[in-house]
N, C-alpha and C positions, 0 to 999 in steps of 0.2 A: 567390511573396511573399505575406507575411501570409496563410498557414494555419496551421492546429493541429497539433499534435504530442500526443501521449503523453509525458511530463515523463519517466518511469520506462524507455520505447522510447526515445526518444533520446540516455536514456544507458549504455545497460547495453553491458557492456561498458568503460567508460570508469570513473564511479563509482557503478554500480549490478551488479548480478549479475543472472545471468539465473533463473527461476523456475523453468525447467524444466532441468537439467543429466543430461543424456546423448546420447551419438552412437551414430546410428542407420543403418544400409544404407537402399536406396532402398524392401527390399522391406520393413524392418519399420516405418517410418517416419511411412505415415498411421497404421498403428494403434497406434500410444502416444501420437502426439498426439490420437486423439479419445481414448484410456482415459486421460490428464492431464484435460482436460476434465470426460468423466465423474468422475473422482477430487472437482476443485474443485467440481460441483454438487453433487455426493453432500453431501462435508460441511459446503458453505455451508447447502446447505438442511436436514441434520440437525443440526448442530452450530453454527449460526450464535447461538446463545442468550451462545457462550461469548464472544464479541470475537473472529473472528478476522481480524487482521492482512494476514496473508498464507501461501501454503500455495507453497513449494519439495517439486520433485521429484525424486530421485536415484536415474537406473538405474545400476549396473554387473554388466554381464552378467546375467543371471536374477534378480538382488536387485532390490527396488525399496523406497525410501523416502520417506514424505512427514513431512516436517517442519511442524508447524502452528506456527503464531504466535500467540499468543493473549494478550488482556487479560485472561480468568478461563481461567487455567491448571486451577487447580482442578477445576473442573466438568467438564473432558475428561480429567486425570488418575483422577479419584476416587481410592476408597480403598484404597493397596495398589496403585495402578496398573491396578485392574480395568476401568475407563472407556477405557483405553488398548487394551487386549488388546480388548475391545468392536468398537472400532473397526478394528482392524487386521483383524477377523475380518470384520467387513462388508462394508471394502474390497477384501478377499481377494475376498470372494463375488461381488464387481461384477467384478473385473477375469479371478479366475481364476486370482490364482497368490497365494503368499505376501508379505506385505507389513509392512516396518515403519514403526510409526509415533513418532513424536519431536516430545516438547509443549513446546514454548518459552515463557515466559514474555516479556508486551511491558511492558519498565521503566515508560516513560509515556504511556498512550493516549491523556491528554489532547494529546499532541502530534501524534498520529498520523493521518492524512489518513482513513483508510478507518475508523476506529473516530469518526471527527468527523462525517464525510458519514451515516453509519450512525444514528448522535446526532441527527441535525438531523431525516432521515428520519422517527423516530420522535415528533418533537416536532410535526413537520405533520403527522401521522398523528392528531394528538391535538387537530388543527384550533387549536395555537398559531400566531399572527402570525407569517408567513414572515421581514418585516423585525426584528424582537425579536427573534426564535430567534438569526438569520445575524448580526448585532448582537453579541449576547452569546457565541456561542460563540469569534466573534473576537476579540475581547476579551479571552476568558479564554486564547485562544493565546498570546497578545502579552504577557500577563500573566504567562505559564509558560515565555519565555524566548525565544519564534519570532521571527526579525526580518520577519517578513512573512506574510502571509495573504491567500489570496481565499474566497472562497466565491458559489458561483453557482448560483439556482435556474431550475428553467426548467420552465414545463406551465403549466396551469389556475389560478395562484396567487391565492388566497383566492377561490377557484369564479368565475371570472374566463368568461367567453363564449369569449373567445379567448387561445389560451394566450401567455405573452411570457419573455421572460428577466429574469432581476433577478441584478447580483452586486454585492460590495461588497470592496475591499480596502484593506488596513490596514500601513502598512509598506513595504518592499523587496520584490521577486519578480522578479529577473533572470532568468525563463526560459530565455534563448537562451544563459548561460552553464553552459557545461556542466560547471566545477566546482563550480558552484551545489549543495546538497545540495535538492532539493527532493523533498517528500514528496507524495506524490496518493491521490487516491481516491475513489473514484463508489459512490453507490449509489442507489436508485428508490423514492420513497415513493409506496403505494399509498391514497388516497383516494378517498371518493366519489363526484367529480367527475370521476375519472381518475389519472392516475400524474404526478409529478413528480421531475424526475432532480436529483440533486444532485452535483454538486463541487468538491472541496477541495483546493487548493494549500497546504501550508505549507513558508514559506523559512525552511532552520535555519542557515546558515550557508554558508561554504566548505569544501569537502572539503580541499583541500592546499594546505599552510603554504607562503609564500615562502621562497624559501631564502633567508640572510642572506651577504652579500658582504663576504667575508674584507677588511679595509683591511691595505695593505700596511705594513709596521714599519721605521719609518726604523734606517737603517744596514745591513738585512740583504742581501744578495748578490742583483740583478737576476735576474728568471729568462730564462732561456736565448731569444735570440732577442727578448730586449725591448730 
């Protein structure tokens, strides 16, 4: 009772998909899970300039695909697709076999948990006011249609002796509901004084509609057994 969760682990499966999609024998199995891995370091830390989102992985049989998600699509398509072919050729070269890759474009980042946490990051980096930053970007959620937001820092905050948590939320966040559609995302702003992690819940709604119950119409024929 009263532990944490993963918002995104708790529900995949359910209303979330999983990020890695392929099935494996028991002998090939640790090594695609450390080369997914490697995959997402590779190109958070080369390709991290572009927004991305989230990065799906797709074996079948000897094919392997990684789908990026990204808020500048652009800057990992380039021109002609060349930016693309780039990358598929890098990742080749880490993993060792051929590889495609697939750039998605993310509609609205301002909504999106891991491009927010990413945001916030960069704004303590820039030694702006932890409580203003966390303030204003929730805000600007609730303002682009989210019904609910947290945001929570934790480390060293404004070079503090000892490190403490601070969060703030704004709205609805029924967590424990699991057709809750809830968006997350972490990431670590590196400072001066030390590293502070940050994370972002945003509630967008419910995944599945009520169904609406038929009322019976007077004079029509009982059904069987009523």
């Amino acid at each position: 009772m009263g532990q944490k969760i993963n918002p995104i682990g708790f529900r995949v499966g359910i209303t979330e998909t999983w990020r890695s999609r392929w099935y494996a024998t028991k002998k090939n199995f640790g090594d695609w899970l450390v080369e997914d891995q490697k995959i997402r370091k590779f190109v958070k830390s080369e390709y991290g300039f572009a927004g991305i989102s989230r990065m799906d992985i797709e074996r079948i049989g000897e094919k392997l695909r990684v789908i990026i998600t990204a808020a500048r699509p652009g800057l990992l398509i380039g021109k002609k697709g060349a930016k693309v072919d780039k990358i598929s050729e890098d990742i080749g070269l880490l993993v060792g076999r051929v590889v495609d890759v697939d750039v998605k474009d993310l509609e609205t980042p301002e909504l999106d948990a891991q491009i927010v946490s990413e945001a916030i990051g960069e704004q303590l980096g820039k030694r702006a006011p932890y409580r203003r930053t966390m303030r204003r970007y929730a805000e600007m959620i609730l303002d682009l249609g989210a019904k609910g937001v947290k945001i929570q820092c934790k480390g060293r905050l404004a070079g503090a002796e000892i490190a403490r948590s601070e969060h703030l939320v704004l709205g609805r966040l029924p967590l424990t509901t699991l057709r809750a559609e809830i968006n997350y995302g972490i990431s670590t702003a590196i400072i001066t004084k030390g590293t502070i992690g940050i994370k972002v819940w945003i509630y967008k709604g419910e995944r599945f509609v009520e169904k609406k119950v038929l009322k019976p119409v007077e004079g029509a024929p009982a059904a069987p057994g009523a």
